[in-house]
SEDREN-704791 format. One line per 10 residues: number of its first residue (from 1); for each residue x, y, z of N, C-alpha, C. Coordinates in steps of 0.1 Angstrom, whole numbers, plus 2048, in hexadecimal, padded with zeros to 3 digits. Example, Ala and Ser with C-alpha at 12.3 -4.5 7.8 and 13.67 -1.06 7.14 Angstrom:
! residues 2
1 = 884/7C7/84E/87B/7D3/84E/884/7DF/84E  880/7EA/847/889/7F5/847/881/800/84F
//
This chain:
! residues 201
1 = A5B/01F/D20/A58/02E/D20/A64/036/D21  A64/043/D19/A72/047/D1E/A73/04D/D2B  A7F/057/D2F/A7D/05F/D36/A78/06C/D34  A75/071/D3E/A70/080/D3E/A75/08E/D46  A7C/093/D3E/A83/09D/D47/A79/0AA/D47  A73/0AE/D52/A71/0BE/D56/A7D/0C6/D57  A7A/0D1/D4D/A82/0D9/D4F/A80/0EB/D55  A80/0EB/D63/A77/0F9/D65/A80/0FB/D67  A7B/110/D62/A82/11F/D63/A83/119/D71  A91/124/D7A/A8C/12C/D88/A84/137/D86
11 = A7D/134/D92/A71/143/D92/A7B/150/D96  A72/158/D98/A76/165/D94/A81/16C/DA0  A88/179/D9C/A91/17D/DA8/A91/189/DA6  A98/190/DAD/A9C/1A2/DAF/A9B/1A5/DA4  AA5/19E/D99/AAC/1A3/D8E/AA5/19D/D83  A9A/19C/D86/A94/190/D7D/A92/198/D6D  A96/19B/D65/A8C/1A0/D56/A92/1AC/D52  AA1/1AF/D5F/AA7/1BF/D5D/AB5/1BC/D5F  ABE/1B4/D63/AC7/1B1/D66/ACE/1A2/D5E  AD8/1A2/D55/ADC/190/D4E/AE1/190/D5D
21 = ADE/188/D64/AE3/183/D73/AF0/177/D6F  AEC/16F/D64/AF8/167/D61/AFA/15B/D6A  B09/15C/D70/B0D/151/D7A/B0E/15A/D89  B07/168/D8B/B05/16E/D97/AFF/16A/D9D  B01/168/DAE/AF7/162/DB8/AF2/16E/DBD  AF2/17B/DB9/AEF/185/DC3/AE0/187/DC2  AD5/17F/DBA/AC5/182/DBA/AC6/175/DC1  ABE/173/DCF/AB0/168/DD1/AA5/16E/DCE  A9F/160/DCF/A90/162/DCA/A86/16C/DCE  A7F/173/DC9/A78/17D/DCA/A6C/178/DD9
31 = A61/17F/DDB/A55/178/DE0/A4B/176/DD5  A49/17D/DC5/A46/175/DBC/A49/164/DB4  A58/165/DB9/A5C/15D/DB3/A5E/14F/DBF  A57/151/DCB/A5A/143/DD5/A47/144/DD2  A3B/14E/DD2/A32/149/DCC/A34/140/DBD  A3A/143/DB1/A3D/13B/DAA/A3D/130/DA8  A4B/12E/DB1/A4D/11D/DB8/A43/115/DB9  A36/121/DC4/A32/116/DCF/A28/113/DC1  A23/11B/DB7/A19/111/DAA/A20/10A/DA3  A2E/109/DA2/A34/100/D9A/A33/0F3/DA0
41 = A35/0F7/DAD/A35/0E8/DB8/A2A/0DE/DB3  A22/0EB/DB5/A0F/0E6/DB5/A0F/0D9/DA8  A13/0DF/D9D/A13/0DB/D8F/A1D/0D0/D8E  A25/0D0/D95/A2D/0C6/D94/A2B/0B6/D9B  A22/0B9/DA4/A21/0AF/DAE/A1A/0A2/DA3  A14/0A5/D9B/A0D/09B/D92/A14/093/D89  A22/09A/D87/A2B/095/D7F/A34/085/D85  A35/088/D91/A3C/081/D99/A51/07E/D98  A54/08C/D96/A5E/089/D96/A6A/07E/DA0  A70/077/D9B/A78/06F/DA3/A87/076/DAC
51 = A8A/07F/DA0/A97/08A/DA8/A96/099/D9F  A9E/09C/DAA/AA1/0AE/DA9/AA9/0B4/DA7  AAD/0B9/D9D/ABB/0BE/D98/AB8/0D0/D95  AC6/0D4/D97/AC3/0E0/D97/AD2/0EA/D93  AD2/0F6/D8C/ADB/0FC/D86/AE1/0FE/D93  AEF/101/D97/AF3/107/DA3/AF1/117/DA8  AEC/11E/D9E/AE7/12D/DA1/AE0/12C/DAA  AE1/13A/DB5/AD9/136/DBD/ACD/138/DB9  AC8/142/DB3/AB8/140/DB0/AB3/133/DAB  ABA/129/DA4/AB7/11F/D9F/AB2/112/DAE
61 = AC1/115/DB5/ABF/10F/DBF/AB5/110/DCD  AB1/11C/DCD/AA6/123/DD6/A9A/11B/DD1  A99/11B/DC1/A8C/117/DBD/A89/10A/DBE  A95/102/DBC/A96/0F4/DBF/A92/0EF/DCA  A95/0F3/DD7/A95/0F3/DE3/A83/0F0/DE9  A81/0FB/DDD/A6E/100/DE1/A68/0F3/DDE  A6D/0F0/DCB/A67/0E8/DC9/A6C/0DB/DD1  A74/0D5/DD7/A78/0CB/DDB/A74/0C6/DE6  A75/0D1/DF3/A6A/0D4/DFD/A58/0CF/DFC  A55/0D5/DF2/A47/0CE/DEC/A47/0C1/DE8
71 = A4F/0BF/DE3/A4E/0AF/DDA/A58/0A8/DE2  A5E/0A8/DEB/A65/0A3/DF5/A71/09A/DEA  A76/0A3/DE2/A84/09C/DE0/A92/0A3/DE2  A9C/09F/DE6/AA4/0A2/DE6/AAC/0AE/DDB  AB3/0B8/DDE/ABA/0BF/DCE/AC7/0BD/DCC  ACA/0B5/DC3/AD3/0B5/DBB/ADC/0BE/DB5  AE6/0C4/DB7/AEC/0D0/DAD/AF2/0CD/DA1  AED/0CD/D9A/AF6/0CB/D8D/AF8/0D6/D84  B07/0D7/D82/B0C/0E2/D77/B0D/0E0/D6A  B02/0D2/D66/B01/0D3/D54/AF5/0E2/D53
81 = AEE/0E2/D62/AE2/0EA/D5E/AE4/0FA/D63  AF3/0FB/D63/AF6/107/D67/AF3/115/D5D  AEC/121/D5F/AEE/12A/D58/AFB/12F/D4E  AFA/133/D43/B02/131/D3A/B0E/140/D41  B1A/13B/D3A/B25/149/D3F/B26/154/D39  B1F/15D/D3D/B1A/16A/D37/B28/174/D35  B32/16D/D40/B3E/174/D3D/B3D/17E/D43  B40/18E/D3B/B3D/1A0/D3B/B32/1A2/D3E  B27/19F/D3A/B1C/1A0/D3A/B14/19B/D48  B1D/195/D4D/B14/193/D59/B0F/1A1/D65
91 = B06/19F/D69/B03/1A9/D6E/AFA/1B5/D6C  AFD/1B7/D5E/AFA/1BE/D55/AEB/1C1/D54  AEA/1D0/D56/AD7/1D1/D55/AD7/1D0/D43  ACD/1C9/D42/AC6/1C7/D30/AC7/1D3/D2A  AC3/1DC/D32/AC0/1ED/D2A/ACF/1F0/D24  ADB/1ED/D2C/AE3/1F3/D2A/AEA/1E8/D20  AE5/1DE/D1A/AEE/1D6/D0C/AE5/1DB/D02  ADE/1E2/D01/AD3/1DE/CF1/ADB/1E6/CEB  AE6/1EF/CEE/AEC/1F7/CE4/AFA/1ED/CDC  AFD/1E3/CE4/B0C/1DE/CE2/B09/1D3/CD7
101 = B12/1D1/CD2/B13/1D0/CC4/B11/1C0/CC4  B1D/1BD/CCF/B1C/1AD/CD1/B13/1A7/CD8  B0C/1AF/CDD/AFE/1AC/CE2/AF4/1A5/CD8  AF1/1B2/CD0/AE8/1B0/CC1/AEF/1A0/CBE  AFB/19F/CBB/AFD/190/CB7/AFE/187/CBF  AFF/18A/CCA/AF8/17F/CD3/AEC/179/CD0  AE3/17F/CD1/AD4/182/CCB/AD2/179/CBF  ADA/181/CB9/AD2/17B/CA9/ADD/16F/CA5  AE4/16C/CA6/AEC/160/CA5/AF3/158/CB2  AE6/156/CB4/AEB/14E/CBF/AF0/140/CC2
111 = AF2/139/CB3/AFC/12A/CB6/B08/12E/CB0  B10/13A/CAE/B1C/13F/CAA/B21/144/CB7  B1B/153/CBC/B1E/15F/CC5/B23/158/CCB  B27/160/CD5/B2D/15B/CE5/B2B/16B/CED  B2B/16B/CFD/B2A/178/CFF/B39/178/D04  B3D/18A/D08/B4E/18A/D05/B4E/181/D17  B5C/178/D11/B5E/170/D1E/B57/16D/D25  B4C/165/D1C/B43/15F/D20/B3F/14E/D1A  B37/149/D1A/B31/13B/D12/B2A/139/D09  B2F/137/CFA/B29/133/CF5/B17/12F/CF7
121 = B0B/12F/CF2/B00/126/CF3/B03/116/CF1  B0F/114/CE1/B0B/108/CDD/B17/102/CEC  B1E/105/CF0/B2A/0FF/D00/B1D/0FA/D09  B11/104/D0A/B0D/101/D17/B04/0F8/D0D  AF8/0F5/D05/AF4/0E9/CFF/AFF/0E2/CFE  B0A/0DD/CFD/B12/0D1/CFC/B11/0CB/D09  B13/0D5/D14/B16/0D0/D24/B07/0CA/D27  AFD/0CE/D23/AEF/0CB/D29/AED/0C0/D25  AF1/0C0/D14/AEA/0B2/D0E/AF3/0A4/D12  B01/0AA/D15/B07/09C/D1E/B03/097/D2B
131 = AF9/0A3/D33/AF3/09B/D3F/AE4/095/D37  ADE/09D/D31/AD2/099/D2E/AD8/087/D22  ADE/089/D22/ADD/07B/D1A/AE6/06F/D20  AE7/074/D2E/AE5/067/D3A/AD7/065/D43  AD0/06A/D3C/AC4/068/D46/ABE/05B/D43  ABC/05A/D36/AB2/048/D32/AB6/040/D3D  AC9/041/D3C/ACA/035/D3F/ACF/03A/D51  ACC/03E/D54/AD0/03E/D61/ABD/043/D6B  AB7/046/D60/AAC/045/D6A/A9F/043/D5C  AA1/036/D5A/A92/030/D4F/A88/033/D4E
141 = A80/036/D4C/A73/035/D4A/A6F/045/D5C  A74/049/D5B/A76/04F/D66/A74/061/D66  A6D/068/D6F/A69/076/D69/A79/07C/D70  A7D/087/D6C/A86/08E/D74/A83/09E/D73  A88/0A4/D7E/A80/0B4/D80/A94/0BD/D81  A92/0C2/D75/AA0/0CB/D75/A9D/0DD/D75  AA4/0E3/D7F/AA4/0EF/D80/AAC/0F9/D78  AA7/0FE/D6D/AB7/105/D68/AAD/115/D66  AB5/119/D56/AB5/127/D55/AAE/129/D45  AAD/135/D41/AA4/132/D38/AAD/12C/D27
151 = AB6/131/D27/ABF/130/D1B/AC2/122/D1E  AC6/11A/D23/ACC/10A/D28/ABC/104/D25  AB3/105/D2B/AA7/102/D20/AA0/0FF/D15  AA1/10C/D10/AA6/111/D04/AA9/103/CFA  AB7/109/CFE/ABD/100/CF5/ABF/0EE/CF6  ABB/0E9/D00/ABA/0DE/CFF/AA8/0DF/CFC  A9F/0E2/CFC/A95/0E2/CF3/A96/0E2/CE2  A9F/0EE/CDE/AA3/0F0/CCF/AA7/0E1/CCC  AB2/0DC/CD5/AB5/0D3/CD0/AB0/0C6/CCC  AA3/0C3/CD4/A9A/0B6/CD4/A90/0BD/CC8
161 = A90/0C8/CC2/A87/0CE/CB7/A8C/0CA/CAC  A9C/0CA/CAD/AA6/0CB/C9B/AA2/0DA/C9A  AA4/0E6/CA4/AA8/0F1/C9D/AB3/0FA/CA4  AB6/101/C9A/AC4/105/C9E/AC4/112/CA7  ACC/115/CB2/ACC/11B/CBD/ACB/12A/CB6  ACB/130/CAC/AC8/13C/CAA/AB9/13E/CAA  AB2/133/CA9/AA1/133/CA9/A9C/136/CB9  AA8/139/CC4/AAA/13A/CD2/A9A/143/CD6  A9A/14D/CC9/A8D/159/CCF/A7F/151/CCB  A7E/146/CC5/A72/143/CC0/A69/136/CCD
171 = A74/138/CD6/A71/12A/CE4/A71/138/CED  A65/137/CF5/A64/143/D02/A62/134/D13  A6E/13B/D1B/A6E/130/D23/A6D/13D/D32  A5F/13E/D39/A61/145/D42/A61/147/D4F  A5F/14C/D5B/A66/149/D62/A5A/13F/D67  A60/13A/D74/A5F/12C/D77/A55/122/D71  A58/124/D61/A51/11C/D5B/A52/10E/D56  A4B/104/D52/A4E/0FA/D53/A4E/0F2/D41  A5A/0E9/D3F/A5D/0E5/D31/A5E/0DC/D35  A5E/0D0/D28/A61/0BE/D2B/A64/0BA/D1F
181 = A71/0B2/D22/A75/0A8/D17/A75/09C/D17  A70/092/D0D/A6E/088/D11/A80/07F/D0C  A83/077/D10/A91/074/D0E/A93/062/D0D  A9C/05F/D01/A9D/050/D01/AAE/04D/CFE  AB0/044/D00/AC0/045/CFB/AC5/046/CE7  AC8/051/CE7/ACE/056/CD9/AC1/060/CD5  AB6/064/CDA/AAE/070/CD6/AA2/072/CDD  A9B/07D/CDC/A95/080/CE6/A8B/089/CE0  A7E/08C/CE5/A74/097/CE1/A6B/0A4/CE9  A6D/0AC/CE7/A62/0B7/CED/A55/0B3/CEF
191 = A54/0B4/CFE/A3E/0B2/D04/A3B/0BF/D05  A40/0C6/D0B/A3D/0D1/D11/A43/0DE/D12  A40/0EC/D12/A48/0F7/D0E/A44/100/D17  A45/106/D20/A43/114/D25/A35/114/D2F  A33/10A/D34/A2A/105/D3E/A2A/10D/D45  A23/11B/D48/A28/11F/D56/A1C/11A/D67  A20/11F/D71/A1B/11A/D7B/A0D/11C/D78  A03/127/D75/9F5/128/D77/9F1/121/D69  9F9/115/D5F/9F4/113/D57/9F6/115/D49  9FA/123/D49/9FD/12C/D3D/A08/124/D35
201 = A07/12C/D2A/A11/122/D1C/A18/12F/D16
//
């Protein structure tokens, strides 16, 4: 059997839907977003994950914690599953990029763009798919539960599709919602997309 990576959003925060928060720790989790958790938990318990990995943001890591607490595993930090480097932009309320130019190309070409002094998409898919393609062999036939962000998702989903990361708007990954890849050594396939806690797709 292969393996199975869960890949859930963090649930929701201060800044959640108004702010590119980026690589800032300044949002924890909302009191929406630790209810979140606790259905993701719910939903997760059936899976039976073996370990817990998680972006080192804190919202990422807050959420980790919730789910780990429930499913009694330990969290792991790993920085393949870190939010991408937003650079300038971090911080940044949404309202105030829809006018910038390199925004728009952010957007619409997104396996070229980069944001200014920021990361590339295809940098942070490179870094993810070198952890994700030690998993077969370092945990077989085995489920694993990873915490990241929505674009790091994203794009290691595109990539188990064969499509190319400008198709970024056509995959909606929301918050503490839940994706899965199935994974074997040298390729891998999409189960699941946008799972969220009450069920929703």
């Amino acid at each position: 059997m292969p393996t199975t990576l869960l890949l859930a959003r963090h649930a929701a925060h201060a800044e959640f839907g108004q702010v590119l928060s980026g690589r800032s720790d300044a949002a924890g989790l909302s009191a929406e977003g630790r209810a979140q958790a606790a259905g993701l938990a719910r939903r997760l318990r059936r899976e039976r994950p073996v370990a817990l990995h998680a972006s080192p943001r804190r919202r990422a890591l807050e959420t980790a914690q919730l789910l780990g607490e429930a499913l009694g595993l330990p969290v792991i930090t790993e920085p393949a599953l870190d939010e991408i480097e937003f650079g300038a932009w971090t911080g940044r309320a949404f309202a105030t990029l829809e006018d910038d130019p390199a925004w728009r190309s952010w957007n619409e070409q997104r396996a070229t763009a980069s944001p200014p002094e920021g990361e590339a998409m295809h940098a942070a898919l490179s870094r993810v798919l070198r952890w994700t393609g030690g998993l077969p062999a370092r945990h077989p036939d085995a489920v694993i539960l990873a915490v990241s962000h929505a674009d790091v998702i994203k794009a290691v989903l595109l990539a188990h599709l064969g499509a190319t990361l400008d198709a970024h708007w056509r995959v909606e990954v929301g918050g503490a919602s839940l994706s899965a890849v199935e994974l074997w050594p040298g390729g891998g396939r999409v189960r699941l997309v946008n799972e969220t806690p009450a069920g929703d797709s």
